[in-house]
LUMDREN-701242 format. One line per 2 residues: number of its first residue (from 1); for each residue z, y, x of C-alpha. Coordinates in steps of 0.001 Angstrom, whole numbers. Example, Ala and Ser with C-alpha at 12.3 -4.5 7.8 and 13.67 -1.06 7.14 Angstrom:
REM LUMDREN-701242
1	7800/-4500/12300  7140/-1060/13670
REM end
This chain:
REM LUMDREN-701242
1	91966/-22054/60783  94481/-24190/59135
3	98059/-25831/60024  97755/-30015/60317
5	100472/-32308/59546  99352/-35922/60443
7	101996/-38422/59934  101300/-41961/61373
9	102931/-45148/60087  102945/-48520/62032
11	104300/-51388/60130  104905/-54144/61857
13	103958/-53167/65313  107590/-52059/66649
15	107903/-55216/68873  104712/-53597/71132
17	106388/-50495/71990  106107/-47017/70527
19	103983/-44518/71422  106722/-41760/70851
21	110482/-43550/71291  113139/-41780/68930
23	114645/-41642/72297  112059/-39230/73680
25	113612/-35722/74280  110940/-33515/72548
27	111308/-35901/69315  112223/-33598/66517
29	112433/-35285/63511  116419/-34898/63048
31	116550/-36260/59782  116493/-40176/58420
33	119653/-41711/58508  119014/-45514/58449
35	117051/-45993/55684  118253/-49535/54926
37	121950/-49287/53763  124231/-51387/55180
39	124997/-53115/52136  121047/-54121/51838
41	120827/-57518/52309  117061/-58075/51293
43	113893/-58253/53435  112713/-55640/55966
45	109815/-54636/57590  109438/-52200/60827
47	108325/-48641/59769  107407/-46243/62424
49	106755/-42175/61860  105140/-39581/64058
51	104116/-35889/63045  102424/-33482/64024
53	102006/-29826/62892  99353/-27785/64734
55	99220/-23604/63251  95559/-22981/63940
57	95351/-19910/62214  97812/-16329/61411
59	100210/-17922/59264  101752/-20888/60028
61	104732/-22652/57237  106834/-25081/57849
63	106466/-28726/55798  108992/-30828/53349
65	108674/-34405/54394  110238/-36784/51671
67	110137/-40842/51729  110842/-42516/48959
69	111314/-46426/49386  111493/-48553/45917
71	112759/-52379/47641  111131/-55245/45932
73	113221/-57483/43869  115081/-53932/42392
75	118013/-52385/43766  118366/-48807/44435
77	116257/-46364/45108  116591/-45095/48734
79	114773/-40987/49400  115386/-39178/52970
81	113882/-35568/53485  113031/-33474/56580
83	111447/-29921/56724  109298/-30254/59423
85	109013/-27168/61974  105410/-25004/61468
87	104920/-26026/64890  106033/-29028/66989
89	105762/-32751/67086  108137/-36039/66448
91	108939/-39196/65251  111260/-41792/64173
93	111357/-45466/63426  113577/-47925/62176
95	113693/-50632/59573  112838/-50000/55767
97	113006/-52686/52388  109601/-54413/52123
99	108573/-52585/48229  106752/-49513/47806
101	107425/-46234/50028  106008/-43292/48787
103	105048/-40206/50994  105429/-36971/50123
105	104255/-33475/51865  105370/-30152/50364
107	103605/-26864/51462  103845/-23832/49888
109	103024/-24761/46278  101039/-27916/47035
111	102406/-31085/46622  100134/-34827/48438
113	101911/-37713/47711  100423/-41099/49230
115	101618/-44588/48074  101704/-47377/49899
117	102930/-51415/49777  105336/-52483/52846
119	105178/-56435/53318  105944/-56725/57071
121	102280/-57901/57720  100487/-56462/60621
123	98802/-53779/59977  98579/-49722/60728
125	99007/-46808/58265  97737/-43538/58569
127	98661/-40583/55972  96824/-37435/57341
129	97765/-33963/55192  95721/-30639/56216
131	96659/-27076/55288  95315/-24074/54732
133	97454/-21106/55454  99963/-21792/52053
135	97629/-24298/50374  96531/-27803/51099
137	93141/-28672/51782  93472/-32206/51269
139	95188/-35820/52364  94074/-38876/53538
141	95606/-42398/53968  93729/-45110/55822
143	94681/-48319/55657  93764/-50890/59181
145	90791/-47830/59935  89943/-47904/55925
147	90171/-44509/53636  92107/-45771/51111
149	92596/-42990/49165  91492/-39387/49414
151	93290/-36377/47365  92423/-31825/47087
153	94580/-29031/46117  94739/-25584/46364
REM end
């Protein structure tokens, strides 16, 4: 019995549709102002987000959600945060600098935190984060259907 947060990342693929349009009334993800400023004048790449948290078990806990984008070439760092609900699903998409975003889930005590390059290739990311009433179990990111890298806690 334990809570899942998936969180799925499309790069690239905005210009086919979305499976879940920020539009979409059940879309929950209230956070995530732009996460280009409008004074960022570098190269961007199309960055698409959708969660969801499943309580399988007696206790369920809600999730911190924190992206942190470092743009290539320098510049500021740029860091949004949502808590995600204990139950529910969501999304959001947008532009984000081509650099290095970094992923971060927060539950309970446990901190995953997944890395990955954005170029603006082609390609499809998936971070997957499983919990275990107040403890993570582990995380996954897959990379174009390959584990990339694998992570435990708790």
């Amino acid at each position: 019995m334990r809570p899942v947060l998936t969180a799925f990342l499309a790069c690239g693929l905005l210009a086919q549709g979305s499976a879940l349009p920020v539009t979409e009334k059940r879309v929950r993800l209230g956070y995530f102002a732009p996460l280009v400023p409008s004074t960022y004048t570098g190269p961007t790449s199309p960055l698409e987000i959708v969660y969801n948290v499943r309580p399988t078990g007696g206790r369920s806990m809600p999730l911190m959600l924190t992206l942190t984008l470092r743009p290539d070439g320098g510049g500021p760092v740029i860091q949004r945060t949502a808590s995600l609900p204990a139950t529910g699903w969501g999304g959001w998409k947008g532009e984000v600098p081509k650099g290095q975003l970094e992923i971060r889930a927060t539950g309970g005590n446990c901190v995953s935190s997944l890395t990955l390059k954005i170029t603006g290739t082609r390609k499809i990311v998936r971070a997957a984060y499983v919990f275990n009433g107040l403890h993570k179990v582990h995380s996954e990111l897959f990379v174009a259907g390959k584990r990339v890298s694998y992570g435990k806690c708790g």
